[in-house]
C-alpha positions as CSV (number, residue, x, y, z in Angstrom):
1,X,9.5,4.6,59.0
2,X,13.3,5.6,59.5
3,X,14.7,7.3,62.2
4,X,15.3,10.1,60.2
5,X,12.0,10.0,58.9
6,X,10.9,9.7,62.4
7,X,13.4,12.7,63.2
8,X,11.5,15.2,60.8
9,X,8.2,14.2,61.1
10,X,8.8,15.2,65.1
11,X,10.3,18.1,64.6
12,X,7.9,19.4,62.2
13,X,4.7,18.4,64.4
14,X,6.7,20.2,67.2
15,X,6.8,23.4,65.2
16,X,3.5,23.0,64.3
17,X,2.4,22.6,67.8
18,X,4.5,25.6,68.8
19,X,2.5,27.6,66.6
20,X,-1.2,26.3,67.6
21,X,-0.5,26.8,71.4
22,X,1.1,30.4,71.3
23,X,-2.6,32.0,71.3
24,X,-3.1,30.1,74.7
25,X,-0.4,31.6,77.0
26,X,-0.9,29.0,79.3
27,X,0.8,28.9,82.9
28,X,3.9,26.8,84.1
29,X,2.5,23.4,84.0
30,X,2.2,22.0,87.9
31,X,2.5,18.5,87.9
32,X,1.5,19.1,91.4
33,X,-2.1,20.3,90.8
34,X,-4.0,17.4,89.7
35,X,-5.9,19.2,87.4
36,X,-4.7,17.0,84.1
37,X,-5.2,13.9,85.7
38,X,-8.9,14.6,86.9
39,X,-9.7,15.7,83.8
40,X,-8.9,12.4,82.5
41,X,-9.9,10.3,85.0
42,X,-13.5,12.0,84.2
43,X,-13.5,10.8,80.8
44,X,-12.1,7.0,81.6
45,X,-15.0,6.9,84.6
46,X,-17.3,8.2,81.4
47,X,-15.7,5.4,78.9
48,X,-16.3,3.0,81.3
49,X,-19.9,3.8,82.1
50,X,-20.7,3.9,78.5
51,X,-18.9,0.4,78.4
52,X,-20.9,-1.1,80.5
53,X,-23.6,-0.2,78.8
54,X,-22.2,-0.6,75.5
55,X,-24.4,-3.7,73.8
56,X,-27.8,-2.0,75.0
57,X,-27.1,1.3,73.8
58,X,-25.6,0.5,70.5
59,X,-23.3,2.5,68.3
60,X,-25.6,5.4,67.9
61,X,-26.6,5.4,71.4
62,X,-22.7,5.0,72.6
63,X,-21.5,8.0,70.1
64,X,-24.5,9.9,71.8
65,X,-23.3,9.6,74.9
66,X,-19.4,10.2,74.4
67,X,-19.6,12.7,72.2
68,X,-19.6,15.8,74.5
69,X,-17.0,13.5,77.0
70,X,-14.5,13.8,74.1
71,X,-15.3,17.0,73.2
72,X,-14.4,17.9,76.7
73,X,-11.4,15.7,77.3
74,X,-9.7,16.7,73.8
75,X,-9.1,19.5,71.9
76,X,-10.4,18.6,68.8
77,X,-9.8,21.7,67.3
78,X,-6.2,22.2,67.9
79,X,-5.3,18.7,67.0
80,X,-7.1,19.1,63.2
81,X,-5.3,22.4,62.8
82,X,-2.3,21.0,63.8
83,X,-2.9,17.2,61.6
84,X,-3.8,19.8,59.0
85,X,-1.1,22.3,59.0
86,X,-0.5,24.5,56.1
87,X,-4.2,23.8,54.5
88,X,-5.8,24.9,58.1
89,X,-4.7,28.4,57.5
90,X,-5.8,28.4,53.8
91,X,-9.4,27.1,54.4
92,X,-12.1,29.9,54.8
93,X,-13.9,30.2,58.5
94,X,-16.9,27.5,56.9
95,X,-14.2,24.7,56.3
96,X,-12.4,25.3,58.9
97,X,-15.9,24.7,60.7
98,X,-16.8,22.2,59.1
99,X,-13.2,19.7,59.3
100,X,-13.6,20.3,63.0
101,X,-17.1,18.8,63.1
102,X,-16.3,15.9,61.0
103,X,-13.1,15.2,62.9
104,X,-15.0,15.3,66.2
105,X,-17.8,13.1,64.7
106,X,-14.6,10.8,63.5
107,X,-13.1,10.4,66.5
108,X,-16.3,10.0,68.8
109,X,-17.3,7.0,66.4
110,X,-13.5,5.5,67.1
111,X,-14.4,5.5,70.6
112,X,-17.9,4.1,70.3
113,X,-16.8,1.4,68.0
114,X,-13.3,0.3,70.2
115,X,-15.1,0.5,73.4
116,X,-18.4,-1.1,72.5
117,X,-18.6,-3.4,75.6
118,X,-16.9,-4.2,79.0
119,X,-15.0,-7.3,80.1
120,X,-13.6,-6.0,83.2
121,X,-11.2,-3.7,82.1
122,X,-9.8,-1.0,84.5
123,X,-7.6,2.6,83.6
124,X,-5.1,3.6,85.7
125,X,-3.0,6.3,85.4
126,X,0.7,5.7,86.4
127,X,2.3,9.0,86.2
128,X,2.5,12.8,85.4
129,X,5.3,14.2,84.0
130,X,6.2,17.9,82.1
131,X,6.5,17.5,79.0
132,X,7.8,19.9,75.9
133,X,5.8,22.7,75.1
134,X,4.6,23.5,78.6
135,X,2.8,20.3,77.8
136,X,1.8,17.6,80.6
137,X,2.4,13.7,80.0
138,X,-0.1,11.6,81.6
139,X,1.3,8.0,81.2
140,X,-1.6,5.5,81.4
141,X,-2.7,2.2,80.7
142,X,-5.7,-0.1,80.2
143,X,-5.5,-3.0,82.3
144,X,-7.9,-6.1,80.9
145,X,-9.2,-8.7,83.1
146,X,-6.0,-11.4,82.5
147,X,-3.9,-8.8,84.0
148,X,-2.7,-7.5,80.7
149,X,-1.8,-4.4,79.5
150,X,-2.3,-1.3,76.7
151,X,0.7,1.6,77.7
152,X,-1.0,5.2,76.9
153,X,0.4,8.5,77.6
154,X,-1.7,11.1,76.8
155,X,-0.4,14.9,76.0
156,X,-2.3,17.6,77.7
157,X,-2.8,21.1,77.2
158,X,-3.7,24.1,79.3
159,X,-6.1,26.3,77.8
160,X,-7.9,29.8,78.7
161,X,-9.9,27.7,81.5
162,X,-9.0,23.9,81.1
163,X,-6.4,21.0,80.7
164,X,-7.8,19.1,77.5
165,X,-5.6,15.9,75.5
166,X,-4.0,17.2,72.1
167,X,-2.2,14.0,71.5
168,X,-2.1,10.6,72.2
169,X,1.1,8.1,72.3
170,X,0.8,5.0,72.0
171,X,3.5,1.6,72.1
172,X,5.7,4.1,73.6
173,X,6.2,6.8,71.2
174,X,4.0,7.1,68.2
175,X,1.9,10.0,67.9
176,X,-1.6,9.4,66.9
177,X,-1.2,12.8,65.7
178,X,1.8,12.2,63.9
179,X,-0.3,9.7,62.1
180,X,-3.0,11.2,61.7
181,X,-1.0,14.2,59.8
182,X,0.7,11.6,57.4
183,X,-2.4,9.8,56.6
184,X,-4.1,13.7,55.8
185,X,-1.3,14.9,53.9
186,X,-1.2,13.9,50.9
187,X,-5.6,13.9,50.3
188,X,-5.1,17.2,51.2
189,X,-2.8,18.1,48.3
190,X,-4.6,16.6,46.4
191,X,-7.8,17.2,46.8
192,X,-8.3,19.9,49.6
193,X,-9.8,20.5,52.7
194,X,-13.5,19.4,51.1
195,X,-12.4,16.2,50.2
196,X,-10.7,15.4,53.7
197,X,-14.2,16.6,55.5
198,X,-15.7,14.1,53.6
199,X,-13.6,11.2,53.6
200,X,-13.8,11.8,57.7
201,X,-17.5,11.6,57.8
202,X,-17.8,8.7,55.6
203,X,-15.2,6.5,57.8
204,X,-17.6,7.7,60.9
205,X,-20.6,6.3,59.0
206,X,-18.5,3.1,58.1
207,X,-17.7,3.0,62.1
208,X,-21.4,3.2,62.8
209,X,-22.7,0.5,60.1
210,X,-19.8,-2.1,61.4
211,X,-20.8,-5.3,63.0
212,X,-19.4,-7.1,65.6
């Protein structure tokens, strides 16, 4: 992608960020509260738990299990809408119900398939920042047993009662939901909001029937 590429694609997931948040009229971000961190330290202590007992429980019994941890750490909802854009505000109440649960069943089976088992891995989180957007950055990483390390900085949002994730950045500055809104985009002018629904919950059954 070029930088101006890069340029646009920011500034229009920026607008369209801008325009999913104003119904929250959220307070000042304080870095100082600890609220964002906790609420991602409760879903890394969940991750891990669910690691550790990854190769008993399976996919099935893994997505289970972290389903409700990600619907609680992320706000699923905003981050279709926003991945979505224009085509969230033409769908009809039904499809807009019915994208969120396929993306939420989509993105519990990522988890369940990339954390299936544990090797000694640790999260730590390095530091909070404020970010654009009255947003907070939470800049983390996953530390594997050899001492190595995955950078993750992880946007958070406050809503009407908690901080929840509506985007992940990851090799220092590429927006999951950047990409997620490119890969959408062009299905959904094609084909519409049905077709992305389905295309979600068939790459969550592919997830699920993987092997090792």
């Amino acid at each position: 992608m070029t930088v101006l590429r890069r340029f646009l694609a920011a500034a229009v997931l920026s607008a369209q960020l801008a325009f999913a948040f104003a119904s929250f009229a959220p307070p000042p971000v304080l870095a100082q509260d600890g609220a964002p961190s906790a609420v991602l330290d409760e879903f890394h202590a969940s991750l891990l738990a669910v690691m550790k007992e990854g190769p008993a429980l399976g996919h099935a019994g893994r997505a289970r299990r972290l389903q409700p941890e990600v619907a609680r750490a992320f706000h699923l909802p905003v981050m279709i809408q926003v991945a979505t854009g224009t085509f969230w505000r033409q769908a009809n109440p039904a499809q807009q119900d019915a994208l969120v649960a396929a993306f939420t069943r989509y993105s519990t089976a990522t988890y369940a398939k990339n954390f299936k088992k544990y090797a000694g891995e640790r999260f730590e989180t390095v530091a909070e920042r404020a970010g654009p957007q009255n947003t907070t950055l939470l800049d983390t990483r996953i530390v594997k047993s050899d001492g190595s390390a995955v950078e993750i900085t992880y946007v958070m949002k406050k809503g009407s009662d908690a901080w929840k994730v509506v985007d992940v950045i990851v090799d220092k500055g590429i927006s999951e939901l950047a990409l997620r809104r490119s890969e959408f985009s062009r299905q959904l002018k094609d084909a519409g909001i049905d077709s992305l629904v389905a295309t979600l919950n068939r790459k969550a059954d592919e997830l699920a029937a993987e092997g090792p």
